[in-house]
VOGU-3710 file (C-alpha; in Angstrom, 3 decimals, decimal comma):
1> xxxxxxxxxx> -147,728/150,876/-85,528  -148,392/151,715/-89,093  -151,069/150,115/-90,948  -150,198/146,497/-91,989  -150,062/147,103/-95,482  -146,991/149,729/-95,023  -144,807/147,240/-93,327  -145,906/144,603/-96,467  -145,139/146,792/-98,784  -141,657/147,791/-97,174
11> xxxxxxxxxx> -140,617/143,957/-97,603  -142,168/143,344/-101,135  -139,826/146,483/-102,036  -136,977/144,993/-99,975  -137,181/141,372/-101,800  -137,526/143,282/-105,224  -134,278/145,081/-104,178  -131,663/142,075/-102,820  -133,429/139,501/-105,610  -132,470/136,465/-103,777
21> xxxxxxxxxx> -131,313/134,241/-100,963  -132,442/134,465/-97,327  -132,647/138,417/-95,457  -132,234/137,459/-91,904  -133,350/139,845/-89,568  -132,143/139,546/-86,038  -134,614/141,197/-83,186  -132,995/142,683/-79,965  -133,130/141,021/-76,558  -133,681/142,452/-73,341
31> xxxxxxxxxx> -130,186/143,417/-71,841  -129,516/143,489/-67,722  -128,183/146,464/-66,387  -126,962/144,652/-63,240  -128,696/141,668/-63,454  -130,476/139,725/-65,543  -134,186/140,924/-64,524  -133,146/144,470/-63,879  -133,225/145,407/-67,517  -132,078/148,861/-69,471
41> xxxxxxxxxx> -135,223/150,358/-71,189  -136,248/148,021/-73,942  -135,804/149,560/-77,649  -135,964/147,394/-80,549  -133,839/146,908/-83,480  -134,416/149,768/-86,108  -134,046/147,829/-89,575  -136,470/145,317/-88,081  -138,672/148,142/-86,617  -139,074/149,057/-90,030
51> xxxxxxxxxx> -139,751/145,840/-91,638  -141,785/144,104/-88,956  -143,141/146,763/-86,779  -143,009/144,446/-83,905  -141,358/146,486/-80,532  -140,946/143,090/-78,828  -137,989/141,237/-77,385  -137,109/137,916/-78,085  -138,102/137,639/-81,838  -136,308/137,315/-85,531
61> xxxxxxxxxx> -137,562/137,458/-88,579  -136,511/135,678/-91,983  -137,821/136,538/-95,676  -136,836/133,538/-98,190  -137,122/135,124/-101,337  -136,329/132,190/-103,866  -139,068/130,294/-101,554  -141,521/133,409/-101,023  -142,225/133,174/-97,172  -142,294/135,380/-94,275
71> xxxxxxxxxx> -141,390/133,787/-91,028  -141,191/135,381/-87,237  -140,104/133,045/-84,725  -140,439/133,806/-81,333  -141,607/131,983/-78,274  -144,753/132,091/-76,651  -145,234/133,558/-73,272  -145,517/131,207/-70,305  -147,754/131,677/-67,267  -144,468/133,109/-65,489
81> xxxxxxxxxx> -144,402/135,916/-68,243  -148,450/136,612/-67,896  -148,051/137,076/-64,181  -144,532/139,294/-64,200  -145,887/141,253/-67,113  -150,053/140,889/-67,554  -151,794/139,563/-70,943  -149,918/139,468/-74,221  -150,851/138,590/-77,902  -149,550/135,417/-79,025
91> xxxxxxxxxx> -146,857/135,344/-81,499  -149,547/134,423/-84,226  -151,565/137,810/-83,123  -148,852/140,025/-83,427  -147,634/138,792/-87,036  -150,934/139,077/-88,178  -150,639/142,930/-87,039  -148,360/143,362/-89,584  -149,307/140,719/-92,790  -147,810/137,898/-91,982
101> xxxxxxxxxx> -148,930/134,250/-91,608  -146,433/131,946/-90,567  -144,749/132,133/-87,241  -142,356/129,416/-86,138  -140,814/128,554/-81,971  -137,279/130,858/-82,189  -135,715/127,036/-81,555  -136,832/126,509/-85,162  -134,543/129,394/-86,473  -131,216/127,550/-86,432
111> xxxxxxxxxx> -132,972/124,694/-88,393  -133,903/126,548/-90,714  -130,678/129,196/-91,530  -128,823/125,379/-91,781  -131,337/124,192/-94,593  -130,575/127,078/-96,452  -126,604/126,761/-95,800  -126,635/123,143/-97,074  -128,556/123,938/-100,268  -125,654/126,768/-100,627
121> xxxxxxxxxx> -128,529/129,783/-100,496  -127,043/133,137/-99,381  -128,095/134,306/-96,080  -127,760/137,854/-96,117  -127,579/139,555/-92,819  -127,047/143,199/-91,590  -123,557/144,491/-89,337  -123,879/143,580/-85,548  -124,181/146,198/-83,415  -124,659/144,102/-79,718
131> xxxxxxxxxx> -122,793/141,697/-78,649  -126,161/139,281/-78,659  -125,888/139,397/-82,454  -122,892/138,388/-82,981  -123,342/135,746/-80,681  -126,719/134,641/-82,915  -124,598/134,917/-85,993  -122,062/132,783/-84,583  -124,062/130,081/-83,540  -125,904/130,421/-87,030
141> xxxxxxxxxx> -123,838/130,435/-89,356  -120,389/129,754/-87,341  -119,012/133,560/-87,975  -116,541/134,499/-85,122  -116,911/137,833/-83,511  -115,259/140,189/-85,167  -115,355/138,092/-88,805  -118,938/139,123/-89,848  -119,371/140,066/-93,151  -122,383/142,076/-94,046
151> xxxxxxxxxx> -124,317/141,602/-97,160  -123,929/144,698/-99,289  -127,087/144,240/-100,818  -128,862/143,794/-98,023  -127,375/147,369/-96,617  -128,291/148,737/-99,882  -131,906/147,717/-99,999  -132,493/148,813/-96,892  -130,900/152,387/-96,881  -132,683/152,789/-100,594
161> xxxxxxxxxx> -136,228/152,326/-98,516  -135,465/153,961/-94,966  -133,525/157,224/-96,955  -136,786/158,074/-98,014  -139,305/159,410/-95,777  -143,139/158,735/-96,743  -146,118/161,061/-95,778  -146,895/158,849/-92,544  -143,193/158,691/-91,518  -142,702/162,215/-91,689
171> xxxxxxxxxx> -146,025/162,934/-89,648  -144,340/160,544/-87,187  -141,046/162,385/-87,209  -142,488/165,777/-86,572  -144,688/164,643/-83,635  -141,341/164,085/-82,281  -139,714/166,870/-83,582  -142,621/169,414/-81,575  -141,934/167,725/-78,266  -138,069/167,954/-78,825
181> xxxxxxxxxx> -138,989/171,800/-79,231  -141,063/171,706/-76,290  -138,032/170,073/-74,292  -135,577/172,412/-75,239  -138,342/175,279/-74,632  -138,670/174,270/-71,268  -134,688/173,880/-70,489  -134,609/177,990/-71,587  -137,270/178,455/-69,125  -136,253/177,150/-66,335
191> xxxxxxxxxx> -132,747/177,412/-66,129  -131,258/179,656/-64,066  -127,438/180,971/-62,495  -126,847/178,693/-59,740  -128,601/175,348/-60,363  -127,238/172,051/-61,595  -127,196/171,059/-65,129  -128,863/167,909/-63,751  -131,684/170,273/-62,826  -131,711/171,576/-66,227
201> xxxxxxxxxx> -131,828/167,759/-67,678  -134,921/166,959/-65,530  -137,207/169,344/-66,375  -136,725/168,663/-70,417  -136,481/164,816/-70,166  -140,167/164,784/-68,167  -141,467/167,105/-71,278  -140,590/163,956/-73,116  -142,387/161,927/-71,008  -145,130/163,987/-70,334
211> xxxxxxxxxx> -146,122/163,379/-74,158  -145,683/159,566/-73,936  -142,140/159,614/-75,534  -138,716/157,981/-74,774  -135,299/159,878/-75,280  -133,701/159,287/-78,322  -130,679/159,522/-76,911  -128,808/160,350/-73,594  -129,734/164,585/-73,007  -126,063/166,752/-73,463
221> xxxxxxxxxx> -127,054/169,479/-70,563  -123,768/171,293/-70,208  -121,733/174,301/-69,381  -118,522/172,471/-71,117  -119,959/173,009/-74,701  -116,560/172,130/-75,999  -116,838/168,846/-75,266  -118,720/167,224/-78,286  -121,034/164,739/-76,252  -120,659/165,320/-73,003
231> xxxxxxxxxx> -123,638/163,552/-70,863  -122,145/164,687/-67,000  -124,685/166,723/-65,412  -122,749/167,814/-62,291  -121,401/171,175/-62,814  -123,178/174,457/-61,365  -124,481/176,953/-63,851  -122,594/180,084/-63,643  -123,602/183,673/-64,197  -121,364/184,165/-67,768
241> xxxxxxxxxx> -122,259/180,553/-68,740  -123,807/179,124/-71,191  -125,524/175,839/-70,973  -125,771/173,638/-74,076  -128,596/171,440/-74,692  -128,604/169,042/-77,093  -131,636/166,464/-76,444  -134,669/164,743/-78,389  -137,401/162,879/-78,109  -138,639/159,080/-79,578
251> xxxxxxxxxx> -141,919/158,744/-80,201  -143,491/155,057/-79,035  -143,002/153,719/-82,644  -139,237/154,847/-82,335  -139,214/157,834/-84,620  -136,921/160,359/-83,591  -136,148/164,393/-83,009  -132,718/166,018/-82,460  -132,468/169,469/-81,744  -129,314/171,660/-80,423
261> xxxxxxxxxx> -129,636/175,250/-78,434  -127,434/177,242/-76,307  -129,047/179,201/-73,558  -126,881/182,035/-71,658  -127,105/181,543/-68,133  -128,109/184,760/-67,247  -130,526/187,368/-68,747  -128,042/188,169/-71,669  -125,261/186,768/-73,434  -121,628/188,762/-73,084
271> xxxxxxxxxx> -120,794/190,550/-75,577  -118,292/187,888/-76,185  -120,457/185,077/-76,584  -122,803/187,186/-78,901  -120,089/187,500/-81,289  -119,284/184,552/-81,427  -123,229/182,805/-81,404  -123,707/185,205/-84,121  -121,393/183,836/-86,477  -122,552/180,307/-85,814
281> xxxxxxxxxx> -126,229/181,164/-86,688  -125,008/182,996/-89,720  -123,549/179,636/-90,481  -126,737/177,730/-88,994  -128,764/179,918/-91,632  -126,153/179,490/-95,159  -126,528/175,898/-94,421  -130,360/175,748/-93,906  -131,398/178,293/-97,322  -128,525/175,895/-99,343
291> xxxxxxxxxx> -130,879/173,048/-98,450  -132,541/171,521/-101,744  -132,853/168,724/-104,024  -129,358/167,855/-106,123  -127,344/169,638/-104,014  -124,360/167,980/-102,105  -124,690/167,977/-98,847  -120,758/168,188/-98,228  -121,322/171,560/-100,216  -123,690/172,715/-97,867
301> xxxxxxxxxx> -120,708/172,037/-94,761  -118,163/173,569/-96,410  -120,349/176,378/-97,006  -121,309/176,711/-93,050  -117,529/176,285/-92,557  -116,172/179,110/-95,194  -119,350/181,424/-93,198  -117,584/180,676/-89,556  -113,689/181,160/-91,205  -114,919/184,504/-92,755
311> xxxxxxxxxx> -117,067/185,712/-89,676  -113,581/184,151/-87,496  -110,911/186,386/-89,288  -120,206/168,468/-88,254  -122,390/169,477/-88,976  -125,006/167,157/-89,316  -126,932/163,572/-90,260  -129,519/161,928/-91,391  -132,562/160,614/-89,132  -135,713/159,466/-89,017
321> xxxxxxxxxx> -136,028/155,613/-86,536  -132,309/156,521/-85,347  -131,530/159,501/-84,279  -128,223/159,132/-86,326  -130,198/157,325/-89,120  -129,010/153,886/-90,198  -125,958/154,220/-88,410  -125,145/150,804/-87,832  -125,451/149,679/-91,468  -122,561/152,146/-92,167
331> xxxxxxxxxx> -122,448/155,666/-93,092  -120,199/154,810/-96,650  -123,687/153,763/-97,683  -126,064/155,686/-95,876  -124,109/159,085/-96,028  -122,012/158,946/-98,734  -123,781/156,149/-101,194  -121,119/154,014/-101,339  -118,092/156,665/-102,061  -115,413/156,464/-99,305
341> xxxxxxxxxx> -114,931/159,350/-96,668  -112,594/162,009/-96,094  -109,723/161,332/-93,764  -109,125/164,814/-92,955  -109,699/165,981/-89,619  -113,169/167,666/-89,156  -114,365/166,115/-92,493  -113,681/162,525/-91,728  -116,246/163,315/-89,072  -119,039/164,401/-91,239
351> xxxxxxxxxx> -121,670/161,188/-91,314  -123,407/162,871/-94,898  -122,168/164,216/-97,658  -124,103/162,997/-100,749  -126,589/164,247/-103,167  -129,806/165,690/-101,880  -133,343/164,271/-102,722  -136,508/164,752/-101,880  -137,914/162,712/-98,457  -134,597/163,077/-96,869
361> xxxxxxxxxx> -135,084/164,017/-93,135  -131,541/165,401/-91,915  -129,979/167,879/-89,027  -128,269/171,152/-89,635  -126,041/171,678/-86,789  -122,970/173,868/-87,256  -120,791/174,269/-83,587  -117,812/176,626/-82,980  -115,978/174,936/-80,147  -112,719/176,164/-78,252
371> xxxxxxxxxx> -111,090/173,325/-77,084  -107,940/173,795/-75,390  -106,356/170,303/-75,789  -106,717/170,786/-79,176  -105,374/174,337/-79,098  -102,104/173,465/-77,114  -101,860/170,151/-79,416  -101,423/172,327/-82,477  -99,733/175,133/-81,398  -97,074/172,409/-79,868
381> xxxxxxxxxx> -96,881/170,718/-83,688  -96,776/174,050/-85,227  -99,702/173,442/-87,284  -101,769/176,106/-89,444  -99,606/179,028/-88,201  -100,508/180,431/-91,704  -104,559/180,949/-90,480  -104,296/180,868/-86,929  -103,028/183,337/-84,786  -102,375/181,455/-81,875
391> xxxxxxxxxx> -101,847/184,426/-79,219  -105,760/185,578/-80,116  -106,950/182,636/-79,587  -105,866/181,647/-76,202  -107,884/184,670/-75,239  -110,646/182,060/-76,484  -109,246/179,514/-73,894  -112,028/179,521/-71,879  -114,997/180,346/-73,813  -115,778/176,354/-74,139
401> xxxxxxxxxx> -118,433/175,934/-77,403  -121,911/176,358/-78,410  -124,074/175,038/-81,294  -127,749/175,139/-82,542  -129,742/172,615/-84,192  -132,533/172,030/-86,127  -134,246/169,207/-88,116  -135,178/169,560/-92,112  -137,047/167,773/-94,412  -135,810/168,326/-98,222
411> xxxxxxxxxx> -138,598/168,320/-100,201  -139,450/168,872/-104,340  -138,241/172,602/-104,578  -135,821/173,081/-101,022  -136,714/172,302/-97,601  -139,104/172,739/-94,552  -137,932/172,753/-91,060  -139,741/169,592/-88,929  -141,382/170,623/-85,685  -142,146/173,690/-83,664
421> xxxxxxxxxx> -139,009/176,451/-83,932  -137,357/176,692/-81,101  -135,409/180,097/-80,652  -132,400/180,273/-82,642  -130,703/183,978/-82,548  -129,592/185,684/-79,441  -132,604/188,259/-79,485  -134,915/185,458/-80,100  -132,982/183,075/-76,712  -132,599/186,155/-74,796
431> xxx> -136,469/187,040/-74,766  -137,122/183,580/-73,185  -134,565/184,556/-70,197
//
């Protein structure tokens, strides 16, 4: 955890922001993966990561601005918890940890969302992402699944904070950025023609755990790069493959990395596959020297793309507690500051496009993928038979896809790459083959 005075300052800022009502902030549960004491890995809610600091299940939080208190109500543990899970803090111990006084039994959190329904208060709240949320806001504030409506404000205030990284986030970040490297390091070490991608997978998710961290999300570990997020592991590498990696770490206070590479199976990459990985790291590169404050990021995309058309004749998000930052809350707002997205196909994909600004923490991740639904789906529709010469590329058919990844930080004057580099150009993966 950060000091308590970061996560006191986060909600002063926060009630400055929204100006009134009640921000309810709704902590995750445990979750069973087959039953109900066989639980997935525990991971907290982000926004109240961020807020509260408090990796715990069972707890919500509530700041009542017009009445100026912070409550966490939770339950204490029982002597069944102590013995399943050893000595705890109470609930009074671990709100002091981050500023705040009052605590309250969860029980009391109905009660009190009710008083401030009946005395016709707002209770802001954020979108549900698990079906335990929307089953809280139901029984709170009688909203049906499905018939939530997120306060804007609320949304806003928070992505206005989170956007911007401060000094002791961004250490945070990088610490997971250099074992992301380290992972993706160790998958170009170790691979080899003939084992399993599953193989592959192992060796860079125990990196991650070697250094104390979680994933922060499932590990892609696959000789099918044309398939976008594709988490089988089954397939045998191939000599002529190439194995994509895309995996990160999550440090223990849930800050994350995300990195991309694409390893040739072998010793070298064909000639085939180095003409092709060449153009995507010219793109890779355009992208990465565009990077600096006031420019748009959708500027810097269709610059990669115009790089991979030319060298031919998303690319990426922001992060920082998520490893697609502030997802849930909505990317109109945390992409695109409240503009709406493109509907055309490859941009209505791309989760940022606004203005650069200093503190940003983003990924640059341009991919050239041959997919050959897609291919036979527009060649059957007759689509783009201006720019696309069909007959070449069905010599592509089977070259699947590849991408590379790396994680930036935009600062005053451009930006710095977060964490240990991780080879990038075919020279650079070859000499670790």
């Amino acid at each position: 955890m950060f000091a308590k005075e970061t996560y006191v300052a986060r909600r002063r800022q926060l009630k400055e922001s929204v100006g009134s009502g009640l921000l309810l902030f709704l902590g995750n549960d445990e979750c069973g993966m087959n039953y109900e004491d066989n639980t997935y890995n525990y991971r907290q809610d982000s926004s109240f990561l961020y807020f509260w600091g408090l990796s715990y299940a069972g707890l919500a939080a509530v700041i009542d601005i017009d009445e100026g208190r912070e409550i966490i109500f939770g339950d204490e543990l029982t002597i069944d918890h102590i013995v399943w899970m050893g000595t705890q803090p109470t609930l009074h111990e671990k709100a002091q940890r981050v500023g705040v006084t009052e605590t309250l039994p969860l029980a009391e959190l109905k009660k009190y969302v009710e008083k401030v329904v009946a005395q016709k208060r707002t209770v802001h709240y954020l979108p549900p992402y698990r079906a335990e949320h929307r089953l809280k806001l139901m029984d709170l504030l009688g909203v049906k699944p499905g018939a939530e409506m997120p306060s804007v404000p609320f949304i806003k205030g928070i992505v206005n904070l989170r956007n911007y990284k401060t000094e002791e986030e961004i250490a945070e970040i990088e610490r997971a950025c250099d074992v992301t490297a380290e992972m993706h390091l160790e998958a170009m070490r170790v691979l080899r023609v003939g084992m399993k991608e599953h193989e592959v997978a192992a060796a860079l998710e125990a990196v991650a755990q070697a250094h104390g961290c979680n994933l922060s999300f499932p590990t892609i570990a696959t000789v099918c790069g044309q398939t976008l997020h594709n988490h089988y592991h089954g397939h045998t590498v191939k000599e002529g493959d190439m194995l994509l990696v895309d995996a990160g770490a999550e440090t223990a206070m849930g800050y994350a990395g995300d990195m991309s590479s694409t390893i040739c199976a072998g010793k070298k990459f064909t000639s085939r596959q180095k003409d092709i990985y060449d153009i995507q790291v010219a793109a890779h590169q355009a992208a990465v020297n565009a990077l600096k404050p006031g420019v748009y990021f959708r500027d810097v995309y269709d610059l990669s793309c115009r790089v991979i058309c030319e060298g031919l004749k998303g690319l990426g998000h922001m992060m920082g507690l998520d490893v697609h930052d502030m997802e849930n809350l909505g990317e109109v707002w945390v992409g695109y500051d409240g503009q709406p997205k493109s509907t055309q196909f490859g941009r209505k994909s791309l989760r940022l496009a606004r203005k650069l600004e200093p503190g940003f923490v983003l990924t640059i991740e341009p991919g050239i993928y041959f997919i050959p639904e897609l291919m036979d789906y527009w060649k059957a529709e007759h689509r783009f038979t201006d720019f696309i010469n069909y007959e070449k590329l069905e010599t592509y058919r089977d070259f699947t896809g590849l991408r590379n990844e790396e994680d930036y930080l935009i600062t005053a004057t451009g930006a710095r790459r977060l964490g240990k580099k991780i080879p990038l150009t075919t020279e650079e993966v070859e000499a670790m083959r």
